[in-house]
C-alpha positions as CSV (number, residue, x, y, z in Angstrom):
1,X,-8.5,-19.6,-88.0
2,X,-6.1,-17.1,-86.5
3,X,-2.6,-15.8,-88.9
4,X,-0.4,-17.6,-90.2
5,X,2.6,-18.2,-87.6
6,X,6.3,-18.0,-89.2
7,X,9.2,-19.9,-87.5
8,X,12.7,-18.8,-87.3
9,X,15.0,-21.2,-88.1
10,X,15.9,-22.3,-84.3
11,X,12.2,-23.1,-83.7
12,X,12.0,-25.2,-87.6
13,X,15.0,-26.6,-86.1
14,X,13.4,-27.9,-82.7
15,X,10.1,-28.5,-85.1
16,X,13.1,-30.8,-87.2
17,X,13.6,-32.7,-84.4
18,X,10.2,-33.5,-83.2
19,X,9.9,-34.8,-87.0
20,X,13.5,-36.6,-86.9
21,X,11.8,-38.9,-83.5
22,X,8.4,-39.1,-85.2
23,X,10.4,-40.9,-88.2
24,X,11.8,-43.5,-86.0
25,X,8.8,-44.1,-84.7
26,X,7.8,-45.0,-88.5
27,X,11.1,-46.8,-88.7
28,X,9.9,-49.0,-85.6
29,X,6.5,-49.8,-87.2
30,X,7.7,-51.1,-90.5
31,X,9.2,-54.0,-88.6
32,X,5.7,-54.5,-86.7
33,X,2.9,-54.0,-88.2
34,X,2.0,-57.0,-90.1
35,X,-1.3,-59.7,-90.6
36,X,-2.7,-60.6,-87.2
37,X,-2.5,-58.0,-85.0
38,X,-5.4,-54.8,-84.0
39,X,-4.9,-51.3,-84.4
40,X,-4.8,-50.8,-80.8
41,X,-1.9,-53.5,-80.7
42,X,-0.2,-50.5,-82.7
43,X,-1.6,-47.8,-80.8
44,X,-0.2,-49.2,-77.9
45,X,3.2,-49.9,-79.3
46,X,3.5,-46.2,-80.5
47,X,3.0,-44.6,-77.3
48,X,4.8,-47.0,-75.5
49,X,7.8,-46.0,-77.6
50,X,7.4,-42.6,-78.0
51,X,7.0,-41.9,-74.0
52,X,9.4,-44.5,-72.8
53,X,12.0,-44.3,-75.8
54,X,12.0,-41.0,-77.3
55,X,11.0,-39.4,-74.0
56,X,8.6,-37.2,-76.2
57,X,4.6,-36.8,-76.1
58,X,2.1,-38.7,-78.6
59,X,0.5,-35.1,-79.3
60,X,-3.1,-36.6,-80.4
61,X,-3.9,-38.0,-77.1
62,X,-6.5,-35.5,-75.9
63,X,-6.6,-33.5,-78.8
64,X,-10.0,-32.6,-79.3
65,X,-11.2,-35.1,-76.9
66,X,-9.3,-38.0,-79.2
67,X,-8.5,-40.9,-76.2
68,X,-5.6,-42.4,-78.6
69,X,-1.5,-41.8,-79.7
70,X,-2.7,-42.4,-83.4
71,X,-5.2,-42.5,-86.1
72,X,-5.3,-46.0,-87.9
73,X,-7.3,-45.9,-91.6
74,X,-8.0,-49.6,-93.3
75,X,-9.2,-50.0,-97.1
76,X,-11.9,-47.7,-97.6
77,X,-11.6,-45.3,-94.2
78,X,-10.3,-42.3,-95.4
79,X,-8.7,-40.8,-92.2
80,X,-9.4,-40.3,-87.8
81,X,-9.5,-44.4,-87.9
82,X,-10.3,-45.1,-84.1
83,X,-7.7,-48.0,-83.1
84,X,-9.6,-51.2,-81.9
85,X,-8.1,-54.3,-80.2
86,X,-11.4,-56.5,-82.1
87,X,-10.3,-55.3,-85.6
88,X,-7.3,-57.3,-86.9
89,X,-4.9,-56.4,-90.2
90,X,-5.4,-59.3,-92.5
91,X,-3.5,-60.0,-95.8
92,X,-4.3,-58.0,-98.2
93,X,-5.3,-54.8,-96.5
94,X,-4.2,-51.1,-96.6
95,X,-3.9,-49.3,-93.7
96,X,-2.8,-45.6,-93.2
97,X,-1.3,-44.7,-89.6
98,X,-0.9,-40.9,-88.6
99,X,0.8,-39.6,-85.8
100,X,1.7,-37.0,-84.1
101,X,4.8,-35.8,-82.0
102,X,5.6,-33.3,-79.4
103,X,9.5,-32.6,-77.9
104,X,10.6,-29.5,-76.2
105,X,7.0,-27.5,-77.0
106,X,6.9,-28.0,-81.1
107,X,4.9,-30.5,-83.0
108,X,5.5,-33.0,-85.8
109,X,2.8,-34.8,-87.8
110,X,3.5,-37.8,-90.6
111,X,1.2,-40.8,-91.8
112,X,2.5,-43.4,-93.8
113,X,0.0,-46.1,-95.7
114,X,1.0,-49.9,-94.9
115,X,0.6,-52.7,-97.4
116,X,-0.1,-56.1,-95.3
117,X,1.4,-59.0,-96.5
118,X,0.3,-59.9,-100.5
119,X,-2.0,-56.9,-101.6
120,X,-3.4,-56.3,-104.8
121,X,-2.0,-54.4,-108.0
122,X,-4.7,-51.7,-107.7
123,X,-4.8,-51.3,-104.2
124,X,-0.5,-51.0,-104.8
125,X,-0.9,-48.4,-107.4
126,X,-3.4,-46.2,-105.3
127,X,-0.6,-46.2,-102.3
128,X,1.9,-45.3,-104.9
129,X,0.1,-42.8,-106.7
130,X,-0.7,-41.0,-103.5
131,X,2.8,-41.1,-102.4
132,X,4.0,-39.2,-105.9
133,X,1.3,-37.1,-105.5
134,X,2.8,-35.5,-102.0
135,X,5.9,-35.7,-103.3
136,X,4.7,-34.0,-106.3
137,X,3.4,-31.2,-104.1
138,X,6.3,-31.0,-101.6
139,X,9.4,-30.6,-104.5
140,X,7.3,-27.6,-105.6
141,X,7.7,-26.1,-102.1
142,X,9.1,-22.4,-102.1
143,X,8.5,-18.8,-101.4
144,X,6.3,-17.0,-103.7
145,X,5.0,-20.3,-105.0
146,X,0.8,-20.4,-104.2
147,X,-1.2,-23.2,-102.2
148,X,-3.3,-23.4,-105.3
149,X,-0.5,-24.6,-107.1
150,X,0.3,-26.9,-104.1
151,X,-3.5,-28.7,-104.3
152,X,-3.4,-28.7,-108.3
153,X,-0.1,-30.8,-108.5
154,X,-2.3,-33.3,-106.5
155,X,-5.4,-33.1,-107.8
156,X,-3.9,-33.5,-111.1
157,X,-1.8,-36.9,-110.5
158,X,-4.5,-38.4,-108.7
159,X,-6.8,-37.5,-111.7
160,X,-4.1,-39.0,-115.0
161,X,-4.9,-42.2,-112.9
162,X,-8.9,-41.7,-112.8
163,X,-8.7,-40.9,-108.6
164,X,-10.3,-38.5,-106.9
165,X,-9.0,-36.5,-104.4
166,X,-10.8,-35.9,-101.1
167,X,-12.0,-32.3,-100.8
168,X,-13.1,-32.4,-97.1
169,X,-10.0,-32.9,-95.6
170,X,-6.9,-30.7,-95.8
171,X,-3.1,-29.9,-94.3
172,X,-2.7,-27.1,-92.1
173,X,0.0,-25.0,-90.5
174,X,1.6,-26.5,-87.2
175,X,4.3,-25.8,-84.9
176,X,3.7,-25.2,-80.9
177,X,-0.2,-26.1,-81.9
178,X,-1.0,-29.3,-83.9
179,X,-3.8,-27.2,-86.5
180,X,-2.6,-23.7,-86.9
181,X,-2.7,-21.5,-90.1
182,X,-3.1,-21.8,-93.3
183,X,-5.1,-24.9,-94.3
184,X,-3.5,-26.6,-97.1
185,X,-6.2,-28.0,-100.0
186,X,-5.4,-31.0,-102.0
187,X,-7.1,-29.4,-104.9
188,X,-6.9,-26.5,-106.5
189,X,-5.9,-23.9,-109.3
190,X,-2.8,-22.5,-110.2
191,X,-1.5,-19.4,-109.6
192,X,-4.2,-18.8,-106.3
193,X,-4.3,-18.6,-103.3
194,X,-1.9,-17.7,-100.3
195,X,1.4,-17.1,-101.5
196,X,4.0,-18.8,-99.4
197,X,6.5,-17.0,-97.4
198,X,9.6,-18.4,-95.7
199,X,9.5,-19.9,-92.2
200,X,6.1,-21.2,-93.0
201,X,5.6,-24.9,-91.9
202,X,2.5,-27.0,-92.4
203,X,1.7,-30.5,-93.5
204,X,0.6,-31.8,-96.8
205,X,-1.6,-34.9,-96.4
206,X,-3.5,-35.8,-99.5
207,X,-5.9,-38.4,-99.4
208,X,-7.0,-40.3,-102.3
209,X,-10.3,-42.5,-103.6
210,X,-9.9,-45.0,-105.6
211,X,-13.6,-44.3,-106.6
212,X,-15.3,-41.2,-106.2
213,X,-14.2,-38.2,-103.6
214,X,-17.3,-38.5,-101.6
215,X,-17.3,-39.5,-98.0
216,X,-18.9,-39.8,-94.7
217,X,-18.7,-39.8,-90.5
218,X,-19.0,-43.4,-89.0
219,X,-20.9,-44.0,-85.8
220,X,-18.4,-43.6,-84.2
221,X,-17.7,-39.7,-84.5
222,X,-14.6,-40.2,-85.9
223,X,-13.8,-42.5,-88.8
224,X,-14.6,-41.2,-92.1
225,X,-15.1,-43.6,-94.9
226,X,-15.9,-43.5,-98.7
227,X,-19.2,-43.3,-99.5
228,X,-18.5,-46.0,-102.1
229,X,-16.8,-48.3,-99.7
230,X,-13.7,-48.1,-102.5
231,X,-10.5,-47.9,-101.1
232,X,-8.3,-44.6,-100.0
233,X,-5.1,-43.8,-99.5
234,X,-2.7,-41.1,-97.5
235,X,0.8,-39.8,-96.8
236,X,2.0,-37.0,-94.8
237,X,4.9,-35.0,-94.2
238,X,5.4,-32.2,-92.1
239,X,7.1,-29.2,-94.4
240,X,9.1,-25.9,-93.6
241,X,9.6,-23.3,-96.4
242,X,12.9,-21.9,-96.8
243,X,14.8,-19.2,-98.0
244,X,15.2,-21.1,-101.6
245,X,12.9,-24.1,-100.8
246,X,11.6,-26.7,-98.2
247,X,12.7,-28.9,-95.8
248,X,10.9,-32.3,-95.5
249,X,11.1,-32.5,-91.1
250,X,9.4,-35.5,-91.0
251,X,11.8,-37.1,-93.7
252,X,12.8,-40.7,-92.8
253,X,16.2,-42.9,-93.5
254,X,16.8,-43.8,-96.8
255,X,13.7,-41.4,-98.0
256,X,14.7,-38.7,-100.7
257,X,12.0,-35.6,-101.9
């Protein structure tokens, strides 16, 4: 992967932006998504508002080939769901969507998990533990702290619950590219790796197993599921380092970090 790239704070600002829009889109989708309706019902729905709305790009169309606006993760599919209209959300089910946003050259990426309609206290308290986990990561955020520090706030949350954290997957740097420098481990030990430097940005992402952190490629290329077929869990923000901290760009209303 080529070197790191750091932003000034006019391009974290446009990058701020692009997150500010990807937030509404979230903000839209907690009012839709619901029992009853496919993935690609959402899929369509996000692109639909992001080009016609926001006037913005769904950055993951074409990405590496990808034909859709979004990835859409139910139960035990880790992450890179494929959106189909035959595959409806039913009661009960988890479902992690991840999206990406381009305005005015710079890119945003966020995921939020969903809980449709009455879901279970374990499968609640793997989406919540996942949640504290990022946020666990991001409030430690800051120059000179060290991505090892980052992935072993994680890994150790996840583990005081008996998770596991999945190793195969990772954040990474973004800005006028969606995947640039450095990748960002879930796991790790403190006090290694790359030490963080202002005007860094990159998103954290963990993704956690209810079971064990093993996983695999479906058919289809893309999805990746637990080998276990227990269930999995992700958030995402994107995050910019600054001169005494972070900034949370993809932050949305009412959300505090």
């Amino acid at each position: 992967m080529n070197s790191i790239i750091l932003k000034n704070e006019k391009q974290i600002e446009l990058m701020h932006q692009s997150g500010q829009l990807l937030a509404r889109v979230f903000k839209m989708l907690d009012g839709y998504i619901t029992a009853g309706i496919s993935t690609m019902d959402i899929n369509n729905k996000v692109e639909g508002f992001i080009v016609n709305d926001l006037k913005a790009r769904p950055a993951s169309k074409g990405q590496y080939d990808f034909p859709f606006v979004l990835n859409a993760s139910i139960n035990e599919e880790v992450c890179h769901g494929m959106p189909n209209e035959h595959v409806l959300l039913k009661n009960g089910d988890i479902v992690n969507i991840d999206i990406t946003l381009e305005k005015n050259g710079y890119i945003a990426d966020s995921s939020t998990t969903y809980l449709i309609g009455e879901v279970s206290p374990h499968a609640k308290k793997l989406v919540a533990v996942t949640y504290q986990a990022m946020c666990k990561a991001i409030q430690l955020v800051k120059p000179g702290v060290r991505l090892g520090d980052i992935g072993h706030a994680i890994q150790s949350h996840a583990q005081t619950h008996n998770y596991s954290v999945v190793q195969e997957y990772c954040g990474h740097g973004i800005g006028e590219q969606m995947h640039e420098a450095p990748q960002v481990l879930h796991f790790g030990r403190k006090n290694t790796g790359l030490i963080l430097k202002e005007g860094m940005v990159f998103t954290i992402e963990p993704m956690i197993n209810m079971g064990k952190r093993q996983c695999k490629v479906k058919k289809d290329g893309w999805t990746v599921i637990t080998k276990d077929k227990k269930l999995s869990a992700q958030w995402e923000h994107t995050v910019a380092v600054t001169q005494d901290g972070y900034k949370v760009l993809t932050l949305r209303e009412n959300e505090v970090i």
